[in-house]
Structure formats: C-alpha cells, structure tokens
C-alpha positions, 0 to 999 in steps of 0.5 A: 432696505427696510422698504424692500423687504416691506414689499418682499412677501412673508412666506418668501423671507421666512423661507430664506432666513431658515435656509440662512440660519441652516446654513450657518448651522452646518458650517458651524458643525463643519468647522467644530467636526474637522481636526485637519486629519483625512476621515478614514473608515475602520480596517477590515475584520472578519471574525471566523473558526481559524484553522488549527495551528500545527506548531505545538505538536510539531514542537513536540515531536520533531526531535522523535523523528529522524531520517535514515540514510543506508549504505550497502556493500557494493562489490565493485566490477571485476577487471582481472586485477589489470589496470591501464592507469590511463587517464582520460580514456575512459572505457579502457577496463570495458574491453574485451581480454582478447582486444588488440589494444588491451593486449598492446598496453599488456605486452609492452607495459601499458599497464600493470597488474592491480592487486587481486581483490580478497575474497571471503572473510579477508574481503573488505566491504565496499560501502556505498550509499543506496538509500535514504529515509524517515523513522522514529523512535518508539522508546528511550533506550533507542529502537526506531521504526522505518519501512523495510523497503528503506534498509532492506539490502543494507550493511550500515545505517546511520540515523541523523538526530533533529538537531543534526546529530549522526548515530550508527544503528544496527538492524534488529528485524524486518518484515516484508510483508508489512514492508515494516523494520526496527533499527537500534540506536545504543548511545547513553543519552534518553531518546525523546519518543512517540507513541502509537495511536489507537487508529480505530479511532481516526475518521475520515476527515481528521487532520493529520501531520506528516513529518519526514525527510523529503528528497534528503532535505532533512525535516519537513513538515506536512499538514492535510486530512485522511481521505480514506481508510482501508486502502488495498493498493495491491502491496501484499495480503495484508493491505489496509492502508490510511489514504491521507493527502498531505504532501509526502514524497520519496524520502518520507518512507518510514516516517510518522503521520501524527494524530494533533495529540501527537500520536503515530497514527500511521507509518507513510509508506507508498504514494500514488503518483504517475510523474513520482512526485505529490499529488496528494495521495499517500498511504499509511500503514495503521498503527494497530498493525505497525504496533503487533509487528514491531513489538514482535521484531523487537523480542523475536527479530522476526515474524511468525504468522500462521497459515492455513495454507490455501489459494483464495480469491473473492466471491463475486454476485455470480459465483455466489448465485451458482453456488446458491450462496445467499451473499457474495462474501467470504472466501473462495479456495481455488486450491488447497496447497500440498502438506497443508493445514487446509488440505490436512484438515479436509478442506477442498477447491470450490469451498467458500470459507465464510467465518473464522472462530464464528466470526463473518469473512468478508474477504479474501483479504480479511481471512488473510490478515485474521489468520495471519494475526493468529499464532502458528499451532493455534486451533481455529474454527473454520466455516465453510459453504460446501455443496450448497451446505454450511459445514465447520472443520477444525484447523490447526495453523502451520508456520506461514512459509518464506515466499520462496518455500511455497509449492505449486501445482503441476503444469496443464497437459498438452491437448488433444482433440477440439470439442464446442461449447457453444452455450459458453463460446469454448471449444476444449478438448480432453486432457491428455492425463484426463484431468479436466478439459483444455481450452483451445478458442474463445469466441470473441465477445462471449461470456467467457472471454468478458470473464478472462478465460483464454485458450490454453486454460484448463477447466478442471471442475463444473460446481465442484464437480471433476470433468474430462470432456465438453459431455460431462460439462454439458450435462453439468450445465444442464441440471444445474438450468434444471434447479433453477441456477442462473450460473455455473461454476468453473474451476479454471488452472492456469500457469499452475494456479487455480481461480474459478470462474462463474458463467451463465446458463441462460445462453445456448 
C-alpha cells in the first residue's frame, strides 16, 4: 500500500484526502442536523390593511331596527248574499244572476241565502295582509320611521322587535312626496334607538350598513360603499337620493343605511333593477331631509311646504343663448299658475328665476326643494332674468296644494288654415281664439322634430313675445338674427302645460 501510494503523485492524493475529509465532513452534519421529522417551509403570511369589520355597529344597532308588516281593509267581493255552498265548484259565485244553473240551484234550494254584509259603521273590517317593510326607531318612547309607500293604505301595523317581539303601532303621518311616514309604538319598556347623521358630511366612497328585513326574512345585513350623491331618479321634485351598492331588495324599504359610527345616514327607499331583485344600485333618501320632515310629522301629523306656484323646467345652453343669458342655469317658467303667489306677485311665462333671497338656482330641482323647505306666508326674494334684464320681485309663499288641487290651463283650440315655417320644418296655422299658432306638420329630421315638438302643439310666444300667426313668428326670428342670436325661444302648450323650446336661427 505504502509502495502504491509512493508512486501515486502528490497533488493527486492531496486532492482525494480534502475530498475524503468533506465528505466526512457533510455527513457528519448530516447526521448531527436530522431529527426524523420531514423539513417543512413556514406557512404563508401576508401582512395587509383588513378590511373593517361591521360586527360592533351591527351589534349596536340591530335591536333599533324592525320590520314592519301592514294589513288593510280589504272589502271582499260582493255576491248578492247567495252562497251555493258547493264544494269543489269553484266559479259558482262568478256567474251571471241571470245563469240557468244559478237560477237552478236558486229555484230548487241549491243554495242559500248569506247574511247580507253590514255596511257603515256596523261593518266589520276585513284585515288582510298587503305589505311588509323595515324601520326604526328614533326615540325611546316609541316613534319609528319607515317609507310611506310601506303603510300607505294601511289599517293596522304591527312592528316586529330584533328579538321577535310583535308590537301594534298606530300611523302618526305621512308624507308622499318624500315617500317618508312616522309609526308610534306605546308600550312601557325604553326603546333602543338611533340617530340621524349630518349626511352633508358622507363622501363617496364611505362605507355604509344596510339593515332590513329583505323578502320577509327578518334581519339582515348588508355592507358596501356610497357610489353616488344626489341621485334624481324621477321620483318627485324633491329627488336627492344617496346612490349606495350594498345589496338591498324589496322588503328593505324603510329600513336604515348606517354610517360605521351608527348613525342613519340614509333612509333606503327605491332600487334600480330590471329582473326586481339586486343589482347593486339603491337609493337613500338624505338624512338631512329625513330628519325636517319627520320631526314636523311627529308635531303637526302633516307637511306644510311653501308654493310659489309656478311650472318650471331647465334651462338648456340654447334657451340661455336665445335669452342672452350668460349661463345655462336657473329655472324656466313655462307658466305661472292661476290665484298663484307668482302670478300675484307679477311673475310671467319666459322668466328664468335665477336666485332665491340672493342665493344662485342652479335648477328646476333646487328652486323646488329651497322653496318647499321654507314656511307658507314666508316673504322670499325672487330673482329673475326678464327681457334680457335682471329684475327681483318680492314673493309671499302660499300652502303648497294637494296634487289633486292643482289648476290647469285650458285645452289648445281646433286649427284653421296651414302656413310653412320652413326655416324650422313647421307648418302652423292660426288659432281659432287667436291665442298663438297650432302646429299641423313637422318635417322629419328638422330642428324641431330633434327637440319634440309635434303636430298638434301650440306655439303660444317667440321670446317672450305673444304670436297669432307664422307672419309675426318670422318677423320674430328675423330681429332676433339681426341682434346677432343664434336661437330663438318657443313657448310651446300641450295637453294644458307649457314648456318652451329653443330653436336656431341659422337655417332658412
């Protein structure tokens, strides 16, 4: 061995004893680092913002909301008091008096006569279940809010507690127009309740909590973000929803869309959906609006809203430019109403009423609800643009009338003979009581078609001006071309209303 070695060169048997001792090395380790359990890697964890829990306000406030079923008095079908007391033939009590069977089973004791139903106050109510929906309470002693369109028709409520409880409560007052009404619970026990959120604080993007009684099923909670503020969804001059996307479905009307403090921000109200069930689109009406009138139902049981008693509609970039009116915003009367505070206080078809008390109108929709908020016999200050002019009028508000107490205007006259408009693709013809001109064609495609106008319409005034046929109209269209206007407007009746309509000049 010793002689082998001898003649094995030097480098090479340094070479294999460093790789003989590494070896042994590693194996060494290898045996001191094994334990004869498998090496496993650590389990994953990612360190990220959580998403808020809703747990603590959902706690908080649950027992504050309730659901609210309705029943009302169904007056059941009448059948002459005969009953056939037929079982199994179903369809007896729908034929007519003077059927052969019915007059068979009449004759020959088929049948027998029902006790006649009492009528008036010896009539017994005939309750049956019509809807259901959410509320909640805003004091201890019992009130609860829910959406008018939940109770409204109703002849009794009851009101089921978080923990299953069932309370009557009676109707203190509603309001349609806000779709919001007031239930009372009396019963001996401390309610728990919430309050309402100053909303003007909400921005989009903030979380909210929806909780109701969806389809029936008793408390539910929903979670999302408010995606939009100031929603008109064509629900009543007084729109200004909060758009949110957490899941709410028929059953939640009336119920609360909380803030994370717990706080109403919002009364869930409508939903935006074509199959009826969630597509994350719902609305709210705005605590701010929720809190006035609710507060007013408990002490009056009604709404007092002011009127000023006028027609309006926007002002489009055309009216303003025919009008010479440096903006389009505001509000355009199309008329002022009979016995009206408007008409009493002077104001006419064609002014744009573009501040309230030296505060801007944006809107239609902003004169609407600035007035409405205001008490009836208040004096307002009313701006208006009248003849290319800024002028102020001082109004005194009236009641704002029930819906069916509000007056219309007289129905268009029967027209004569045609005349062409042909910068606007009108014929008209002359009114037969020579109040303004009726519209008997429209040219397809022209400008007036694009705007609505349709045969049959009467154009009443050019610019504020009264016309009674196509000459005066022309010579209308023609100054206004001379002062340099690119449009001109019409004030157009139909069906008994009135809406104005900006054309252009720059054809024909």
């Amino acid at each position: 061995m010793s002689t082998r070695n001898s003649n094995t060169p030097l480098r090479t048997r340094l070479l294999a004893a460093a790789a003989s001792v590494a070896i042994a090395t590693t194996m060494g380790a290898g045996v001191a680092a094994y334990t004869g359990q498998p090496a496993l890697a650590d389990a994953v964890r990612v360190t990220a913002p959580q998403v808020p829990s809703f747990a603590d306000v959902v706690e908080k406030v649950s027992p504050a909301v309730v659901s609210v079923r309705v029943k009302s008095d169904i007056q059941p079908a009448s059948n002459d008091g005969f009953s056939f007391g037929m079982p199994g033939m179903p369809g007896f009590d729908q034929l007519p008096d003077d059927h052969p069977l019915k007059r068979f089973f009449r004759d020959f004791g088929g049948g027998r006569k029902a006790p006649a139903e009492p009528q008036g106050k010896n009539r017994k109510p005939h309750l049956r279940p019509t809807s259901q929906g959410s509320g909640f309470f805003i004091s201890a002693d019992g009130y609860l809010v829910t959406n008018n369109h939940v109770v409204s028709d109703g002849a009794a409520f009851t009101v089921v507690m978080d923990n299953g409880d069932e309370l009557d409560a009676k109707l203190v007052g509603t309001d349609p127009r806000t779709d919001l009404a007031v239930l009372k619970v009396d019963d001996d026990r401390e309610f728990t309740y919430v309050d309402f959120a100053d909303d003007s604080k909400v921005r989009v993007g903030d979380w909210v909590v929806a909780v109701g009684n969806p389809f029936g099923l008793g408390g539910s909670v929903t979670a999302g973000i408010i995606s939009a503020r100031g929603r008109d969804i064509g629900a009543g001059p007084y729109d200004d929803f909060i758009q949110i996307d957490a899941a709410v479905n028929r059953g939640n009307s009336g119920g609360p869309a909380f803030n994370l403090e717990g706080q109403v921000i919002g009364i869930n109200t409508a939903i935006f959906s074509p199959s009826g069930g969630n597509v994350g689109i719902a609305f709210a009406i705005p605590s701010s609006i929720a809190k006035q009138v609710v507060m007013d139902l408990i002490d009056d049981g009604q709404i007092e809203r002011g009127w000023l008693g006028v027609q309006i509609q926007p002002v489009t970039k055309d009216i303003a430019e025919s009008l010479g009116l440096a903006e389009a915003s505001g509000a355009l009367v199309s008329e002022p109403q009979d016995d009206s505070p408007a008409k009493k206080a002077g104001l006419k078809a064609g002014d744009i009423i573009t501040a309230v008390n030296d505060e801007k109108v944006d809107t239609p929709r902003d004169l609407a609800r600035r007035i409405g908020g205001m008490q009836p016999g208040t004096k307002v200050a009313v701006q208006v643009w009248r003849n290319g002019e800024s002028m102020s009028m001082e109004v005194t508000l009236g009641l704002l009338p029930k819906p069916d107490q509000l007056a219309g205007t007289p129905a268009p006259s029967t027209p004569g003979e045609p005349a062409s408009l042909d910068g606007f693709g009108l014929k008209v013809t002359r009114a037969d009581d020579g109040r303004g001109v009726v519209v008997t064609d429209v040219e397809p495609g022209s400008d007036a078609e694009e705007r609505g106008i349709q045969a049959g319409d009467v154009i009443v005034a050019v610019n504020s001006t009264p016309v009674s046929d196509a000459k005066a109209i022309e010579a209308i269209v023609e100054d206004a071309a001379k002062a340099g206007r690119k449009a001109v407007l019409l004030q157009v009746e139909r069906n008994s209303t009135n809406r104005f309509v900006a054309l252009p000049v720059t054809r024909g």
